[in-house]
N, C-alpha and C positions, 0 to 999 in steps of 0.2 A: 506481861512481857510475852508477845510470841516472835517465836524464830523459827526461820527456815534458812536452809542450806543451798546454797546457787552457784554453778560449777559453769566456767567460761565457755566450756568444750559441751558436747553433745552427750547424753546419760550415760550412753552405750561403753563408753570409753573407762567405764566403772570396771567394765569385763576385761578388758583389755589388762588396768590394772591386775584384777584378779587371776588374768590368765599369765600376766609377767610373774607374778609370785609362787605359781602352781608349777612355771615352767622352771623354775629359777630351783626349785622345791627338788623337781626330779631329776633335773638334772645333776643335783647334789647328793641325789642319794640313792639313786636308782642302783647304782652298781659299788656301793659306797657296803664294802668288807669288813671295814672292823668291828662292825657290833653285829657280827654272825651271831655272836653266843651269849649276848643280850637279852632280855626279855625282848617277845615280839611287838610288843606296844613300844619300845625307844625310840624303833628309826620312825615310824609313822606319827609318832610325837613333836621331834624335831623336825621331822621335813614340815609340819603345820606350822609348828614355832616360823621358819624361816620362810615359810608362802605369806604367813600373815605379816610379819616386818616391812619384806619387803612391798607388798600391795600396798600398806600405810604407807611407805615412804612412796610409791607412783601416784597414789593418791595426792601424796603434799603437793608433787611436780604439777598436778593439776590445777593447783590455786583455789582448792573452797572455797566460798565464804560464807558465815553465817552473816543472815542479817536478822535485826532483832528490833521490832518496832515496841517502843515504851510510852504510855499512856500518862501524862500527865493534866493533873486539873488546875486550872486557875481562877482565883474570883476574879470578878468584875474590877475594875477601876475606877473609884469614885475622887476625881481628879476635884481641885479645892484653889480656887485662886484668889486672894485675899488682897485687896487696894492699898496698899503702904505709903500713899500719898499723902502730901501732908493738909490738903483740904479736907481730910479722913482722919486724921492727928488731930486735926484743933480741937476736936468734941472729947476733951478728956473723960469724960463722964461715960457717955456713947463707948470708947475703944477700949476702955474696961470691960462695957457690957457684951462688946463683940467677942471680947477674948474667953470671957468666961462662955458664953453661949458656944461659942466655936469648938472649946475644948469638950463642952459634954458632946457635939455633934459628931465631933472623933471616937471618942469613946463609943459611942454607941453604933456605929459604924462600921467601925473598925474590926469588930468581932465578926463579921457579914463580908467586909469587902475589902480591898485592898487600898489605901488611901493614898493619894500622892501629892501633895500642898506646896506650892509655890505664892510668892510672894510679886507684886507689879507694879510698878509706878512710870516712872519715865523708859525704865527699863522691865527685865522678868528675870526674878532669884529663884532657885529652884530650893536654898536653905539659907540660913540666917547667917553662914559665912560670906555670901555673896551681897554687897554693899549696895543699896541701892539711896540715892539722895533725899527722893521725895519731891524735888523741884517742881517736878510736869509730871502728869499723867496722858499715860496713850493707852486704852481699853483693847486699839486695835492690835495694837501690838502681841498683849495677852494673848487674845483670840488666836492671833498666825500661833502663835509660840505653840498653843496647845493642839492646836489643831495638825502641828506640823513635828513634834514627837510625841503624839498618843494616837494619833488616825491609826495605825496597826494595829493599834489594842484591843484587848477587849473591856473600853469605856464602858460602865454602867449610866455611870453621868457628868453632867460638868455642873459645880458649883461656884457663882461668881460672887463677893460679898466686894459692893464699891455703891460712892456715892452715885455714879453715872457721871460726873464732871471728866470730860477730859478736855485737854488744852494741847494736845498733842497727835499726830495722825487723822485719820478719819474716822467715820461711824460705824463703831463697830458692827452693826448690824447688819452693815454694807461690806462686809470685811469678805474675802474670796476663797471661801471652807465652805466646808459641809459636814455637820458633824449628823451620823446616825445613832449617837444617845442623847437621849433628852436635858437641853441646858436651862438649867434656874439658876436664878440671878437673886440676891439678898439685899435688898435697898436700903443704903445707910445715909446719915447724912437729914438735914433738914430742908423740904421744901418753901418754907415760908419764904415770903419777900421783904427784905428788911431794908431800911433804912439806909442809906450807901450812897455816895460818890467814887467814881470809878474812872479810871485814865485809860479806857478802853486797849487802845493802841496810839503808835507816835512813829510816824512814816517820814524818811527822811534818806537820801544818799548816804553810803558808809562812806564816802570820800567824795570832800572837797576841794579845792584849789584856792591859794593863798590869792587874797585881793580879791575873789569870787563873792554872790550873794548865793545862799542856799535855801532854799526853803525847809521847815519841820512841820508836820501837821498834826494835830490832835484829837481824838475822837473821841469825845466825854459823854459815859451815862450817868445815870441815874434814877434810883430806884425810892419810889416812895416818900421825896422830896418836895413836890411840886411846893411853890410859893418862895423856897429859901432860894441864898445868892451868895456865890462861890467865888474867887478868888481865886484867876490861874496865875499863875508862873512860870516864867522862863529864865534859870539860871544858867551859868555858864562857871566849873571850877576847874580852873589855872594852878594846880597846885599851894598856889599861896592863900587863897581864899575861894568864894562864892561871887560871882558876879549878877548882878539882878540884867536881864536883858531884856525883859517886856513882860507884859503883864493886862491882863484884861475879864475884867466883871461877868460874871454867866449868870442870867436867871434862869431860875429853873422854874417851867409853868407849866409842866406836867408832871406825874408819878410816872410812867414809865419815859425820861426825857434820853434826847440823844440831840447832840449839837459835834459839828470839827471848827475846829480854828486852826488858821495858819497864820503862821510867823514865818517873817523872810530873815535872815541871821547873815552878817557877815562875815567872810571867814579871812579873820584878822591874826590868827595863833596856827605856827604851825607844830605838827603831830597829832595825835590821839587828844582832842578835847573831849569834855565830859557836861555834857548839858541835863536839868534836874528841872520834871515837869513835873507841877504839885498843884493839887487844888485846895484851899482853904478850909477846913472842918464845918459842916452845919452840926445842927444842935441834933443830939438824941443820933448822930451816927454810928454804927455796929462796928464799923473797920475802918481803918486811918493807912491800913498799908497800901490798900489796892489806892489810894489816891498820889501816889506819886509813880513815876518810872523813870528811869536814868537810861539813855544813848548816849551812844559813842560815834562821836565823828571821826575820820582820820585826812587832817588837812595834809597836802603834799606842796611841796614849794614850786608849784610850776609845774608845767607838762614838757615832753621833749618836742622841741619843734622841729619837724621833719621837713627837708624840700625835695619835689620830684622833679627833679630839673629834667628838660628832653630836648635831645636835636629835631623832632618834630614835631607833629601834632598824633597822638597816638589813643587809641581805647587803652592800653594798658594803664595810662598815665589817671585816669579818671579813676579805672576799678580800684586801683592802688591807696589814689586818697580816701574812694570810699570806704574800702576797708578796714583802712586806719585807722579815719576818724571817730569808726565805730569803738573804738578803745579811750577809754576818760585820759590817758596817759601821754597819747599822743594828742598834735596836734601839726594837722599837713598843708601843707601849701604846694600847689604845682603850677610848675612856671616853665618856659623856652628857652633856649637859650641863645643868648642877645645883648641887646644893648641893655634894655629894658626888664631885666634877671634880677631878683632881690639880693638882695647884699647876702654872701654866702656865713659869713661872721657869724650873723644873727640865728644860723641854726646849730643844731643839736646831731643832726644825721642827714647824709644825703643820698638820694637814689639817683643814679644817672641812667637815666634809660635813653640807651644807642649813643652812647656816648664814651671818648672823645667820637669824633666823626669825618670825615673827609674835609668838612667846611671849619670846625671848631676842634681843635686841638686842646683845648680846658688848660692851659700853661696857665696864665694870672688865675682862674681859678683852683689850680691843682696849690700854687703856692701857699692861697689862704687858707688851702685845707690841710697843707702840712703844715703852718705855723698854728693854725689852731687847734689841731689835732682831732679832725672830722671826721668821723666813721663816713666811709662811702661803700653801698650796695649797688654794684654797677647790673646794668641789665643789659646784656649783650647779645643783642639782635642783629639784623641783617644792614643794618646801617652804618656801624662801626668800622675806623679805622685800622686793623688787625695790629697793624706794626705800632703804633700809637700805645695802642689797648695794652698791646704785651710790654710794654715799655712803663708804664704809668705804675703797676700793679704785678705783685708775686704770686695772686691765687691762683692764677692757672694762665698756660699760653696757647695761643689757637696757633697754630703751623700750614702756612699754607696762603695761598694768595686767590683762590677763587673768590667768584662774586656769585657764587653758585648758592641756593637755597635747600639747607638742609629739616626736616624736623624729624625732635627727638621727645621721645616720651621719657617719664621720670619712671625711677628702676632704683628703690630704697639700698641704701648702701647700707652693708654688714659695721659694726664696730665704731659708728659713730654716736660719741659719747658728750659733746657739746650743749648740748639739750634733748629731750626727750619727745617724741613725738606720741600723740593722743592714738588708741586702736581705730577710733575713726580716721583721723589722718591715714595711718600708713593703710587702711584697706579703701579709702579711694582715691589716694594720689595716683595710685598705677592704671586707673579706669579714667584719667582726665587727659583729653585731647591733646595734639601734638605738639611742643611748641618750637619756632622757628628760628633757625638762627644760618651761620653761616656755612659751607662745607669747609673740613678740612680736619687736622688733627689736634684734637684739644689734649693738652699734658698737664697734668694738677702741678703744683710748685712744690718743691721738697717738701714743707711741714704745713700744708695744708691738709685741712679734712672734709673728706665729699661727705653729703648728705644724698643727692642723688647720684645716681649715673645716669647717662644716655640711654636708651632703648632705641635701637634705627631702627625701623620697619622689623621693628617685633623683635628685633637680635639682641641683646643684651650686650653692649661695649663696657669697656672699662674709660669712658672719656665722661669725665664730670660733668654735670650737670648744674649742680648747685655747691658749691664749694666754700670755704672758711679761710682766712688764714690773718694773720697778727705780724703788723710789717711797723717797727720802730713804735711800738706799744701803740701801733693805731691799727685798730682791728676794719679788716674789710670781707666784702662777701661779694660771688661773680653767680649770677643763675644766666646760665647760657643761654638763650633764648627766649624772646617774644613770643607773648598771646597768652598772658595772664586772665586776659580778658575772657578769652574760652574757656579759661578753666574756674571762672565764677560764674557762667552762663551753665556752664556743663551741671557742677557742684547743685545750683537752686534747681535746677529742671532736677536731676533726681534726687534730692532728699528735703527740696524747701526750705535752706537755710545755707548759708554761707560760712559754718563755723570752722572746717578746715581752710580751708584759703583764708580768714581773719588770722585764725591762728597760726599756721607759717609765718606770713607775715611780718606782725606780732615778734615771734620769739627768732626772727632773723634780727628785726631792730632791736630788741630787747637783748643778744648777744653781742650786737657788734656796740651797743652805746653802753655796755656795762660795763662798770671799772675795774679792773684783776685786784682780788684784798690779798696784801702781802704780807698780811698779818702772821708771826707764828701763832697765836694764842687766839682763835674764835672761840662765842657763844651763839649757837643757834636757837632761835625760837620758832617753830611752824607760820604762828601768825601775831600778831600784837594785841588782838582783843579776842579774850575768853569769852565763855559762858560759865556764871558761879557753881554748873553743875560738870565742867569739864576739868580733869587732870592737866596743870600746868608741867610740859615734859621740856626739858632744854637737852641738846645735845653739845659736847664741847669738843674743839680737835686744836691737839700740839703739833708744830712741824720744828723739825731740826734743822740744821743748818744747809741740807740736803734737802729740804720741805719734802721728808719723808716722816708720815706721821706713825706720832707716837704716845704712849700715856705710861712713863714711868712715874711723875712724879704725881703728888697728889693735888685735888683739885678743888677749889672752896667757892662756896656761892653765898651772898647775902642779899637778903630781898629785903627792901622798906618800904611801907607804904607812908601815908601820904600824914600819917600823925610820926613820923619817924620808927614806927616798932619795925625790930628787926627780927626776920628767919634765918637762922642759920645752918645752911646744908653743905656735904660732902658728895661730890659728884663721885658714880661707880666705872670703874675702868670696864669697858664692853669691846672687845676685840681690839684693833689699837684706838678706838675714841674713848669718851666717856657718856655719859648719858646719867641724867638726873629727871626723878619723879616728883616734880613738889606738890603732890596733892591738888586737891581743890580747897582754893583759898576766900576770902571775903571780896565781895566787888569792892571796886576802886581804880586807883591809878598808882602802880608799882613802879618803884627802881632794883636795877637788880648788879649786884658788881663778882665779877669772878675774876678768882686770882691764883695765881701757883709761880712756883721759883722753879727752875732750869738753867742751867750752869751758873746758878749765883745770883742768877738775874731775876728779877722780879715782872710777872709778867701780868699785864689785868685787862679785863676787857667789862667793858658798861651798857647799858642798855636800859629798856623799860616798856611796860603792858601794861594790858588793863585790864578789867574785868568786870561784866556788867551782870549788874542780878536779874533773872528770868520773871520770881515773883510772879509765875502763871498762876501756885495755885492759891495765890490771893486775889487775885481778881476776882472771882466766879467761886461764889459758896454760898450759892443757890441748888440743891441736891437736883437731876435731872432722872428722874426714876423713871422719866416715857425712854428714856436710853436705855435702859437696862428690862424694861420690857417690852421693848421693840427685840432685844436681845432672844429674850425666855421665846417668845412668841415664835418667832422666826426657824426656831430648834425645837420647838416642838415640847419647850421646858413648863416655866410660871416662876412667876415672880415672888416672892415673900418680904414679910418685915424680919429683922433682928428676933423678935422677941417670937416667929414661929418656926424657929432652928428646932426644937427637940419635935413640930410637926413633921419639918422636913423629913428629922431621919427616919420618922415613921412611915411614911410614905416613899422613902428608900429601901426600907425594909421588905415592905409588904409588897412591893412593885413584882409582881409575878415573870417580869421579862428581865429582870437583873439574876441571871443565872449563871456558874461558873462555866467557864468552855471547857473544853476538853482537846489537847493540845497533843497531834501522833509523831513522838521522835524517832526518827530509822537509824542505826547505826550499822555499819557493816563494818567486821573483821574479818580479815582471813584466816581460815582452821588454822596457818605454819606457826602462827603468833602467838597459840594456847597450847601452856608450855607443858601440859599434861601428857599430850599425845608424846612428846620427844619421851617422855618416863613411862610409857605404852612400848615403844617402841625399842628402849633401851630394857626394858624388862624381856621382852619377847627372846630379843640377841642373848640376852645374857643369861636366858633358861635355857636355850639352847648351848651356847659356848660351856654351861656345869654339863648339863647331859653329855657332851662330847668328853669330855674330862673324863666325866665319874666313869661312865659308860665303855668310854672308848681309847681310855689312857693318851689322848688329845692334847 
């Protein structure tokens, strides 16, 4: 421990103190009579008594502080990462052997250094309370993990015990660390090459369209087969059963073979289908699992068909389809309008770009959009009839009868909650060109919601730009201005992708073609198809009769899968919703029903997901030990077998550069705070205040 004493002020100011105490001292007693007839030692006693008090007390006004530097040692940190995957598990034999070799290597260790052992597989557990599945292995992961809480340390070394298989991430060798203590790596796992059929992978769309053909593709190895002949499969199950869909012969005429086949499939069911790719068993095979894999298709009933109707012939009219079509969901048609205009019936959503207009007023068209309840995204540009326009439509009115040309850039509006926009969107919509429309006064409609505002030559208006609003449960949208077109020209010139102006787009139609659920009683699910290593989470919401949500009462879920066994779960009240954790469940195809009573009334709501098995680390249980020293190599480590754990730790032992640091803590106090000196100073006072007493009848 050393300490020194460090004063804000300049030393000198020591005297100062001591001359405020000296002065304070004679002042008091210089001419100070009553202990004339005192011993001559009294008064010169207490005038010191009271110089030295008060000096300690000018002293505190100064602010000491001691500061006190403390020497601490630390050993090294022989950090230990152990593969909990289950291509690591299968070798019951082997993960006995591991466990006991691993324990003496702690032991022995552990007297030397400081040990810190984490467990990795698809994820990284730092202790055995943190769950890990074993589904997938990612090495790379490990790697970041360690490298990105222990780099400050003082690592002695890093110890990796895994087969080298991963199925997950990249190579860890290639991983973006740098470690300076030496990493070795402990090779488990068997490299021989054994006997196998394997379903490599199976490449196919997540979503089809009803009446559509899709294609699946399959990519089969095999290891040490040459001569035998396999049996694929394509099933298809419907809940009621298995359906056989095609099927076709493989020879296999080498030991290390690789063939793909494609299958074209119709997609004839709609929802989440489940299709089962299997290859038929050869003789003397080591694994039966890695030959099948299960996808999941999600048919949708039709796409929305979109029309870009236009009073003329326009670039905006083209970027528009192109955009859209870029989406599986949509499906666009742009057309004039005329004689010669598709039947409006037939679609889903319509954009009217410069429309109505001086020459076309949309009357027989506006009809069939109100009887069949048409979302319309009107685009109003410099063509448009004003008085028409504000007459047709309540999202906003333009005021003003110029034919004058205005443009307005987009300027993100605060407080719009409609949908959400991506951080890329909102940091380049305000950097895209200008767009065009009419001069004059644009006013939003009572209960509409802007998304944009105008920007006029750089000024920020409150006159909307892109606007929302819900007129007799037909929801419509106005973006004021032409020349979308620029602003996908703009968009690809600087970032080489078009995915903001797609996505606009996108979630304008996806708004105005959605249906309001006026349900009191939802079940939500993020997505319909899992992974058998992800948490199936649902959230639930009640509305009252004010559809102001609420979760008084309680809330019950029941999951069945596809043999009828049921789960049954208690949803948890979370602010006013609810939210349920149902674990990670078995692949398959679930139903799931929730239910709860509110004034008497019984309330349920239904649904269904699926869930598909990963099965990564069945494929691949062939040990990859050039992985893992490519690993050692790269860090300056070496590689070992299982059975030279008790070399390791001698060679941890003896390693001359695994030495403890030495670690300098400073603390500073200030002297007012050490409570000693106040009982210094109350001692001083109060030898002097007896003196005055005894002495001087005081």
């Amino acid at each position: 421990m050393i300490e020194n004493i460090s004063l804000p002020y300049p030393w000198w100011f020591l005297f100062l103190a001591l001359a405020a105490g000296l002065l304070y001292a004679y002042l008091l007693y210089n001419k100070e009579h009553k202990f004339a007839d005192a011993f001559g030692w009294v008064k010169p006693t207490m005038a010191v008594l009271r110089a030295l008090a008060v000096m300690l007390i000018c002293i505190l006004l100064l602010g000491p502080v001691i500061k006190s530097v403390k020497e601490e040692q630390k050993d090294p940190i022989i950090v230990i990462a152990e593969d909990n995957s289950k291509s690591v598990f299968s070798n019951v034999k082997q993960q006995k052997e591991v466990k006991e070799a691993l324990a003496s290597l702690i032991s022995k260790v552990g007297n030397k250094f400081e040990v810190s052992k984490l467990n990795f597989a698809e994820d990284v557990a730092i202790d055995t309370t943190e769950k890990i599945s074993g589904n997938a292995t990612n090495i790379e992961k490990a790697v970041q993990y360690i490298y990105d809480n222990y780099a400050d340390q003082n690592v002695g070394a890093v110890i990796m015990l895994s087969d080298g298989i991963f199925n997950e991430g990249g190579h860890p060798a290639y991983a973006p660390v740098k470690f300076n203590a030496p990493f070795y790596t402990v090779a488990l796992g068997d490299t021989s090459i054994r006997k196998d059929l394997i379903v490599k992978n199976v490449l196919s769309n997540r979503i089809a369209y009803l009446g559509d053909q899709f294609p699946i593709q399959v990519d089969i190895g095999a290891s040490s087969c040459s001569g035998a002949t396999t049996k694929l499969k394509l099933e298809k199950s419907d809940g009621i059963g298995r359906q056989l869909i095609a099927e076709q012969n493989i020879n296999i005429n080498q030991n290390d073979f690789f063939t793909t086949v494609q299958f074209l499939v119709d997609a004839n069911q709609t929802g989440i289908v489940r299709y089962t790719i299997s290859l038929s068993q050869v003789a003397g095979e080591v694994s039966l699992i890695n030959n099948k894999k299960e996808i999941y298709i999600e048919v949708l009933d039709g796409r929305q068909n979109v029309l870009i109707l236009g009073n003329a012939p326009h670039p905006d009219m083209a970027v528009i389809n192109q955009l859209i079509s870029n989406h599986k969901n949509y499906k666009a048609t742009t057309a004039l309008i005329g004689p010669d205009k598709p039947n409006i019936a037939d679609f889903d959503v319509v954009i009217m770009h410069n429309l109505p207009s001086d020459q076309y007023d949309l009357a027989s068209e506006l009809t069939i959009i109100k009887n069949k309840k048409i979302p319309v995204v009107f685009i109003a540009g410099t063509q448009i009839n004003q008085s028409r326009f504000n007459l047709i439509q309540d999202v906003l009115k333009i005021k003003g009868n110029s034919r004058t040309n205005e443009e307005a850039e987009a300027s993100i509006a605060s407080g719009f909650d409609l949908f959400t926009l991506s951080d890329e969107l909102k940091s380049r919509v305000g950097k895209f060109p200008p767009l065009l429309n009419l001069f004059g006064n644009y006013e939003n409609g009572a209960t509409s919601k802007v998304l944009f505002f105008q920007k006029i030559k750089k000024i920020p208006t409150k006159y909307p730009l892109l606007s929302f609003n819900e007129q007799n449960g037909i929801k419509n949208a106005v973006l004021a201005g032409e020349g979308l077109w620029k602003w996908r020209l703009t968009e690809f010139a600087s970032y080489q992708n078009n995915e903001s102006c797609e996505e606009l787009l996108n979630k304008i139609i996806q708004l105005v073609t959605v249906k309001d659920d006026k349900r009191k009683f939802k079940v939500n699910l993020p997505k319909q198809l899992f992974k058998d290593n992800e948490n199936i989470i649902f959230d639930a919401q009640l509305y009252n009769d004010a559809y102001e949500m609420i979760n008084d009462p309680e809330v019950f879920l029941s999951i069945k899968d596809e043999n009828k066994k049921e789960y049954k779960f208690t949803f948890t009240k979370n602010g006013n919703y609810y939210v349920l954790d149902a674990g990670q469940i078995p692949s398959g195809t679930y139903r799931y029903h929730a239910s709860t009573m509110y004034k008497g009334q019984s309330l349920v709501f239904d649904g269904k997901f699926s869930v598909e098995a990963l099965q990564l680390e069945a494929y691949d249980l062939t040990a990859r030990h050039d992985v893992l020293k490519a690993l050692s190599d790269k860090f300056n480590g070496k590689m070992y077998v299982i059975n030279q754990l008790n070399q390791l730790a001698e060679d941890l032992i003896k390693n001359p550069s695994l030495k403890p640091s030495i670690f300098l803590t400073t603390h500073s106090k200030a002297i007012i705070h050490y409570k000693w000196l106040f009982f210094i100073i109350l001692l001083l006072l109060s030898g002097e205040w007896f003196m005055r007493r005894y002495f001087g009848s005081y």
